[in-house]
C-alpha positions as CSV (number, residue, x, y, z in Angstrom):
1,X,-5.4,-30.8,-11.0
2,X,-7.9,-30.6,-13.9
3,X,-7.5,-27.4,-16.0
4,X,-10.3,-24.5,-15.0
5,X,-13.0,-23.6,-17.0
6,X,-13.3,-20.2,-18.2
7,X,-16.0,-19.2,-15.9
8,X,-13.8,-20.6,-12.6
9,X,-10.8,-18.6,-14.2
10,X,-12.0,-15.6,-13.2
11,X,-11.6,-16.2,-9.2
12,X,-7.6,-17.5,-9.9
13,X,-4.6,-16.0,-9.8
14,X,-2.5,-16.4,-12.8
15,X,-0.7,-19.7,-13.4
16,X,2.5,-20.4,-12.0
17,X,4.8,-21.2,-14.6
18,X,8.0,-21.4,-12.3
19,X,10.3,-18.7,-13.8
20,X,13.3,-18.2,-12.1
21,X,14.8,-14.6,-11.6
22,X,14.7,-12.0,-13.9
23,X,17.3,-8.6,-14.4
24,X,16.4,-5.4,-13.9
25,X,15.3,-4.3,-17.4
26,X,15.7,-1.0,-18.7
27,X,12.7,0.9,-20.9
28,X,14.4,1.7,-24.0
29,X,14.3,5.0,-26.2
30,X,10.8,5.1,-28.6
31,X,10.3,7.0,-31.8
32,X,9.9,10.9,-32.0
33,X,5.7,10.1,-31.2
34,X,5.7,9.1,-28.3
35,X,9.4,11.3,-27.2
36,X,7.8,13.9,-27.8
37,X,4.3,13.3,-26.1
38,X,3.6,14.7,-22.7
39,X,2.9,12.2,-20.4
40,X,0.8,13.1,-17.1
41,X,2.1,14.5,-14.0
42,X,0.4,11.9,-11.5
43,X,-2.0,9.1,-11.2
44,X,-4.3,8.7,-8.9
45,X,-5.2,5.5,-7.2
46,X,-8.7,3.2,-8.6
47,X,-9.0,0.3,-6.1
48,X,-8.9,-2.5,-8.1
49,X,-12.3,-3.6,-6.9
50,X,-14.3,-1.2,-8.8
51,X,-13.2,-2.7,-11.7
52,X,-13.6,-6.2,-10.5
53,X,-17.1,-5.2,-9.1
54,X,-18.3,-4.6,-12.4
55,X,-18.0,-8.5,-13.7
56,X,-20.2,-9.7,-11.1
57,X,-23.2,-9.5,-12.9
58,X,-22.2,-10.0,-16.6
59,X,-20.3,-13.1,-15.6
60,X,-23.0,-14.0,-13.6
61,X,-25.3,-14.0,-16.5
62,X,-23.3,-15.9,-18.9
63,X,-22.1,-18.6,-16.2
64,X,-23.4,-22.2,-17.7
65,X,-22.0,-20.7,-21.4
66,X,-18.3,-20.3,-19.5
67,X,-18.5,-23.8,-17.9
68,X,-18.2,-25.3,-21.0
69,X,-14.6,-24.3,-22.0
70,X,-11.7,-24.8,-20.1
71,X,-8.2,-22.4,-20.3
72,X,-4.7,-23.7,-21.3
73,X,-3.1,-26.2,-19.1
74,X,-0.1,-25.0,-17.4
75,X,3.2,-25.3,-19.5
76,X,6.0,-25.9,-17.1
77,X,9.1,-25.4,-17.7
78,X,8.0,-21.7,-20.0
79,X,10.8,-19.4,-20.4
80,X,10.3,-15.7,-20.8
81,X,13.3,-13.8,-21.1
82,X,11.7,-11.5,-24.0
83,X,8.7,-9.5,-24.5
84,X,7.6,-11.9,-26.9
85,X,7.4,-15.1,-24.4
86,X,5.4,-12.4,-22.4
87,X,3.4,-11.5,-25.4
88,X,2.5,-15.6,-25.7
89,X,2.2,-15.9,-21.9
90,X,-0.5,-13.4,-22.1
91,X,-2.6,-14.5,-24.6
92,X,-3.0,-18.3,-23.4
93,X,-3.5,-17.6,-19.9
94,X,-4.7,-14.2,-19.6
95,X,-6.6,-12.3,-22.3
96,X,-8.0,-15.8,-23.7
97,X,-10.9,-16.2,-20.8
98,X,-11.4,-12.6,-21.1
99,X,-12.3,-13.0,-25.0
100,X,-14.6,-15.8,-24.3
101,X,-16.4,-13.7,-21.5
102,X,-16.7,-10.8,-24.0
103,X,-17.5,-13.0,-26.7
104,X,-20.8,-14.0,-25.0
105,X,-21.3,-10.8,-23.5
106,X,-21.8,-9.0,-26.6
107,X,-22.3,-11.2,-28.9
108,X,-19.4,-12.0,-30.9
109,X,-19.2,-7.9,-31.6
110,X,-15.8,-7.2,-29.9
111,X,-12.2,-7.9,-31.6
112,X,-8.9,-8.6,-30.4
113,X,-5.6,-7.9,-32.5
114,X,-1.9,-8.3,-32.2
115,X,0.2,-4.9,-33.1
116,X,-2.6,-3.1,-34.7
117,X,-1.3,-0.4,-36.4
118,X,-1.7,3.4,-36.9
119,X,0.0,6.1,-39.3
120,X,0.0,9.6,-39.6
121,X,2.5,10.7,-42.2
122,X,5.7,9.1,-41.6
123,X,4.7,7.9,-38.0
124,X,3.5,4.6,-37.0
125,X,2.3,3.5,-33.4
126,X,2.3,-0.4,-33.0
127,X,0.5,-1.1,-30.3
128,X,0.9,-5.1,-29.0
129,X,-2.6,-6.1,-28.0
130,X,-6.2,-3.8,-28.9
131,X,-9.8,-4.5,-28.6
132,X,-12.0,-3.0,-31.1
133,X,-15.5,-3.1,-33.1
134,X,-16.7,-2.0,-35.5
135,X,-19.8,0.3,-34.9
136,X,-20.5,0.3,-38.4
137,X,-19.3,-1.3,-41.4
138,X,-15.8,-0.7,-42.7
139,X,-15.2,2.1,-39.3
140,X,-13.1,0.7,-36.4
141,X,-13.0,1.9,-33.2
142,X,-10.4,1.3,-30.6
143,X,-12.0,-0.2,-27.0
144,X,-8.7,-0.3,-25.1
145,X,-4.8,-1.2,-25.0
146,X,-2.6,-3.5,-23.3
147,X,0.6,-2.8,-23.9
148,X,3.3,-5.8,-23.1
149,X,7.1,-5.5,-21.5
150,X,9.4,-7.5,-20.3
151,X,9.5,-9.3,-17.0
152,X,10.5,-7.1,-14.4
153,X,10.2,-3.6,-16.4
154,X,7.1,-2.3,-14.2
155,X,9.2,-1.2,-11.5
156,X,7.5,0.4,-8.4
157,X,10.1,2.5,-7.8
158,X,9.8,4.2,-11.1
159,X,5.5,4.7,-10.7
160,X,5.8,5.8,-6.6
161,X,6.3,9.5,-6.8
162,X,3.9,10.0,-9.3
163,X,1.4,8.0,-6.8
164,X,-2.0,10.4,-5.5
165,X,-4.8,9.9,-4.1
166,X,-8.3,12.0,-4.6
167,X,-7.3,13.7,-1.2
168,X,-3.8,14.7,-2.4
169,X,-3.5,14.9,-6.0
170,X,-4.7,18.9,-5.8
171,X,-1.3,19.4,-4.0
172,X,1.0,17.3,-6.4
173,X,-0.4,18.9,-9.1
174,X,0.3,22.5,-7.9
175,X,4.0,21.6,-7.9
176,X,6.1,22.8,-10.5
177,X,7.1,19.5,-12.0
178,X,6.3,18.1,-15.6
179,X,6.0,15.1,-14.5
180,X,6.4,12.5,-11.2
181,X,6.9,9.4,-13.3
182,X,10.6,8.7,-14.0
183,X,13.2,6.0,-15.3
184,X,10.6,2.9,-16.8
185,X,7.3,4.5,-15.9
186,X,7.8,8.0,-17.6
187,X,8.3,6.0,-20.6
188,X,6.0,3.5,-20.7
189,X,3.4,6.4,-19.4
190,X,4.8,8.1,-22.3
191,X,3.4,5.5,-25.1
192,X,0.5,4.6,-23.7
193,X,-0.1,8.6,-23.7
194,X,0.9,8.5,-27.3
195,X,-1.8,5.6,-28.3
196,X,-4.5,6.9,-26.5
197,X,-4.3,10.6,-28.2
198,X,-3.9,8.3,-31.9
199,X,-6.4,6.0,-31.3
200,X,-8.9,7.7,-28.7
201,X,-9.8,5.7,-26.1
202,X,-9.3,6.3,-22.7
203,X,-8.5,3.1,-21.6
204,X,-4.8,1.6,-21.6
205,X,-3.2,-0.8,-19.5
206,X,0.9,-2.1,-18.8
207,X,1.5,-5.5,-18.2
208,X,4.7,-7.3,-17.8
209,X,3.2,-10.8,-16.1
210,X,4.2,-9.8,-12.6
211,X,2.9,-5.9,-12.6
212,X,-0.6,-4.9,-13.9
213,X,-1.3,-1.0,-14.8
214,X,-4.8,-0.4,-15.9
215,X,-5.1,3.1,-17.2
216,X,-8.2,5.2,-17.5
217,X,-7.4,9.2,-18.6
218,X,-10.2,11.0,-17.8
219,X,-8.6,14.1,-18.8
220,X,-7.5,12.8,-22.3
221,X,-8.6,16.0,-24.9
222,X,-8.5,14.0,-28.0
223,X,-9.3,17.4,-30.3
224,X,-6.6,19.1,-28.5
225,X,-4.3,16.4,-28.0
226,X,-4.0,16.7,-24.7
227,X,-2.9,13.5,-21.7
228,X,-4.2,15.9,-19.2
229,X,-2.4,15.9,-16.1
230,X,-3.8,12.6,-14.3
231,X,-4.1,9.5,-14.9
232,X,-6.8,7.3,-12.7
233,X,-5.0,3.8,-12.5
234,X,-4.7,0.8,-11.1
235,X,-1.4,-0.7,-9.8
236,X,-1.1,-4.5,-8.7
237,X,2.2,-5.9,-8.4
238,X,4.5,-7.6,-5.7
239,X,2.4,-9.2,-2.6
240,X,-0.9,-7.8,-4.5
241,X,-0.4,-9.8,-7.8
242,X,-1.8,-13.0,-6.4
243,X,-4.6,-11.0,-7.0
244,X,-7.6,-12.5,-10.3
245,X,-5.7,-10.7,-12.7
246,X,-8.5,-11.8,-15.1
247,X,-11.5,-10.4,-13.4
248,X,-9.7,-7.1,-12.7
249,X,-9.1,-6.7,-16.2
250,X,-12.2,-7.7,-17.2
251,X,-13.9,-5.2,-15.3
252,X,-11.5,-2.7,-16.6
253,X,-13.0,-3.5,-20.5
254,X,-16.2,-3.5,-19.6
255,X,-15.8,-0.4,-18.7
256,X,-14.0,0.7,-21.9
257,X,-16.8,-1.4,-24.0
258,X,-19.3,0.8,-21.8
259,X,-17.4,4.0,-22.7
260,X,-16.7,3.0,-26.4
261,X,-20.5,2.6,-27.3
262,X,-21.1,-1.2,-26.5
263,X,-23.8,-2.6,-24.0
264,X,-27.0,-3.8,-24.2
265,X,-30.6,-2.2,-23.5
266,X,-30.8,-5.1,-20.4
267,X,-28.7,-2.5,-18.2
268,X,-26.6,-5.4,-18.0
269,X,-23.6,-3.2,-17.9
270,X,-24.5,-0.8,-15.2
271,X,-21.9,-1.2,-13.1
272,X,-19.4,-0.8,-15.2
273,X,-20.9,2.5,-16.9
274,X,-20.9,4.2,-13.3
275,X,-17.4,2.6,-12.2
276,X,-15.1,5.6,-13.8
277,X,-17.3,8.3,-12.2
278,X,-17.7,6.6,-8.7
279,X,-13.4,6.0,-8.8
280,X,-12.9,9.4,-9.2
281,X,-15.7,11.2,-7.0
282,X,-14.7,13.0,-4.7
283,X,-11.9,15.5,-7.1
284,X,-11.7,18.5,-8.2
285,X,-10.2,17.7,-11.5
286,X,-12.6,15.9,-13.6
């Protein structure tokens, strides 16, 4: 079968690269940042079609400049018993085709770095992936993080307690409980809380290649640094990871771009500037 081309990409599932079984992996301790940062009590569910909904038309648009490039052909045998075969898994199959549609869609203005890094005093938060611009010369300004573990560390188990919906989040958080997350997921929610008070942007995102979290914090007080107590988010794993990985992730950073800034005075993103108002409609904690 002849590789895609970045446009096609975006209706596929994620190659399969034919790993064999993984262990149970275990989140291990972070530095005194993100310890000591309060991660939300809950997050409620975004169907991961209102993030995929806002590509339509932006990929749409830029369809005959996609055609032309094709993504990485499938390496078979690939090993990934480390973050870092997940970290170079990511970047040729995932994020890749996501670039390219961003590149066209604005124009070259949005970046993409490995373990950008920020310090305050004597702490430093790495963070593995970031996209970012520049909205004027010499300022950066953080779009959105995807923080990478290893294979097997998103465990449902760990993020089902802490699960809502806009119909009965106000009852979850009324109980007297810090937090629902536990195990992996409290702290993984834990550093992404951390990065998004640093860097202020609402918008980070798990991914261990088999388990997506996309992250928006709508209640993140950036002057006050404050999580707030949800998260809206996105979970796809298990049965639901043959799911376009691409496109929902797309969606997801067009929606960060939107938020960060970054559009265009076509209207051409929309969609995607309505899609975190239109997940959450409906609650009483905005």
């Amino acid at each position: 079968m002849a590789p895609l081309t970045i446009a096609e990409s975006f209706d596929h599932k994620l190659p399969d690269l034919a790993l064999g079984p993984h262990d149970n992996p275990r989140c291990g301790d972070s530095g005194n940042t993100t310890k000591n940062t309060i991660p939300p009590k809950i997050w409620v569910t975004v169907p991961a079609d209102s993030w995929s909904d806002a590509t339509n038309e932006p990929l749409g648009r830029h369809r005959s400049a996609l055609i032309t490039s094709q993504v990485a052909a499938t390496e078979v045998p690939f090993e990934m018993p480390v973050e870092a075969d997940v970290s170079r898994a990511t970047v040729l199959y995932l994020t890749h085709p996501i670039n390219k549609a961003l590149e066209n869609i604005f124009g070259g203005k949005v970046r993409f770095a490995a373990e950008l890094s920020n310090t305050v005093g004597s702490a430093t938060l790495r963070m593995d992936l970031t996209w970012f611009y520049y909205p004027i010369p010499g300022v950066k300004k953080v779009i959105a993080i995807l923080e990478l573990k290893k294979r097997g560390m998103l465990v449902y188990e760990h993020w089902s307690d802490a699960y809502a919906t806009s119909k009965t989040m106000d009852k979850k958080l009324n109980e007297d409980k810090d937090t629902f997350f536990v195990d992996n997921a409290e702290k993984m929610m834990k550093q992404i809380s951390a990065y998004v008070l640093r860097h202020k942007t609402k918008y980070a995102a798990l991914f261990d290649w088999e388990t997506l979290f996309l992250g928006y914090f709508a209640e993140a007080d950036f002057n006050r640094e404050n999580i707030g107590d949800w998260v809206a988010g996105t979970y796809i794993g298990g049965d639901s990871s043959a799911r376009p990985f691409r496109k929902v992730v797309l969606g997801w950073l067009l929606c960060a771009c939107a938020a960060a800034g970054l559009g265009g005075s076509d209207n051409t993103l929309s969609n995607a500037r309505n899609s975190p108002q239109v997940i959450i409609s409906g609650t009483s904690k905005r």
